[in-house]
C-alpha positions in Angstrom: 12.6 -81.3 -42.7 10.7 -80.1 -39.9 12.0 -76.7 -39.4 14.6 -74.2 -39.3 17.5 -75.4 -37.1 19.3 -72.5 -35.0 21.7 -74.1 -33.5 23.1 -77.8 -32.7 25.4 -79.1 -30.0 26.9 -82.4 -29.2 28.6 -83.0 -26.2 32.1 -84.9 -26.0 33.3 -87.5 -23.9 36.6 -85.4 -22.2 38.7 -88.4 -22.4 37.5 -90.0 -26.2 37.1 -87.0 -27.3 34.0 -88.7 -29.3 30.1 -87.8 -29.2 28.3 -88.9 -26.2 25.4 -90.1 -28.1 23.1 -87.4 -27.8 22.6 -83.9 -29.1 20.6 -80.2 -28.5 19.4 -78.8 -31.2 17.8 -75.3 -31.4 14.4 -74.8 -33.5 14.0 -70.8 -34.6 10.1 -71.3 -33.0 8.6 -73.5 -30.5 6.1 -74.8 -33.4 8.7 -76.4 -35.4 10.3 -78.0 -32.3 6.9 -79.6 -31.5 6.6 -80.4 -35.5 10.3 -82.0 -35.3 9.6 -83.5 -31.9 6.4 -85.6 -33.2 7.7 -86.2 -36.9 11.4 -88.2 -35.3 10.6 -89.1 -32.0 10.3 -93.2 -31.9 11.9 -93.2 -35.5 14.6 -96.2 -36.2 18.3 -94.9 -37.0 20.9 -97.5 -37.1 19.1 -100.2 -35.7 18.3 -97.8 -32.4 15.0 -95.9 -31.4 15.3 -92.2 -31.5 14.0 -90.3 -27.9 13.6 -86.8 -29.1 12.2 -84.5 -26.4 12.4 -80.9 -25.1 15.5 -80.2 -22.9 14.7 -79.1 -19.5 17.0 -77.2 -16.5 18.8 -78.6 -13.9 17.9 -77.8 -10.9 20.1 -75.3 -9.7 20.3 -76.0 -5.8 20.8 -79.1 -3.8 18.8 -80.3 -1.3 19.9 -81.1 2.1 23.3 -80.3 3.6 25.9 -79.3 2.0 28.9 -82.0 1.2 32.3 -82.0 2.9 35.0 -81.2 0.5 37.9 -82.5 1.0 41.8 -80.9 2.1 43.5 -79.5 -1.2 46.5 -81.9 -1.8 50.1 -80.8 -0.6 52.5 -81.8 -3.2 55.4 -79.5 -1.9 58.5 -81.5 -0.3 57.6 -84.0 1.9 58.1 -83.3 5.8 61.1 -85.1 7.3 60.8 -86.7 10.7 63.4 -84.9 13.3 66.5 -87.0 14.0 70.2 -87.5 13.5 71.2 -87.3 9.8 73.8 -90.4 8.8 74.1 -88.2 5.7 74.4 -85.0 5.9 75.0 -82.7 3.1 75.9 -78.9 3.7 73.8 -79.1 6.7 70.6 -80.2 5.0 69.4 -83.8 5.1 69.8 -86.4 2.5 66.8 -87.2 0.0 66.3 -91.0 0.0 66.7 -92.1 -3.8 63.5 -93.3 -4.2 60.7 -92.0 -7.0 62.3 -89.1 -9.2 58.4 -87.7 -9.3 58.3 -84.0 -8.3 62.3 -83.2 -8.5 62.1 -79.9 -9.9 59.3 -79.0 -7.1 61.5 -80.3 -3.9 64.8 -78.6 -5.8 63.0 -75.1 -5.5 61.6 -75.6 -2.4 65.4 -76.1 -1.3 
């Protein structure tokens, strides 16, 4: 062992939901990260080279301009184009019978 560990995380895929192959583990003191860091670092574990190394930040601000995001998405009732009605129903206009997707949404928007 080459220290006391403080803390260990292991990020997960968000769609597997399984380990994304690497890990950060917390030493109490920077000497027993450097001890743990030259004792497992090249080391063989199931057939693969271990890269053990200190994490560092991300940089926290882009350089260059900033991106264009795009419009938020309307998924309210779709916009009908002005015209006569061939079937009319209590004065509103008929809903083509098409994709059921969104019902509920276009019958409160009604």
């Amino acid at each position: 062992m080459a220290g006391a560990v403080v803390d260990v995380y292991m990020p997960a895929d968000r769609t597997t939901g399984k380990p994304r192959g690497f890990a950060f583990v917390e030493f109490s003191s920077d000497a027993e990260a450097a001890e743990a860091i030259s004792r497992f670092n090249g080391q063989d574990l199931g057939g693969r080279a271990l890269k053990i190394n200190l994490a560092t930040d991300r940089p926290k601000e882009r350089t260059g301009p900033p991106r264009e995001r795009l419009a938020p998405r309307s998924f309210g009732a779709p916009a009908f184009e002005p015209g006569p009605s061939f079937f009319a129903v209590e004065g509103r206009m008929s809903r083509p019978k098409g994709s059921r997707r969104g019902t509920r949404g276009r019958k409160r928007s009604l």
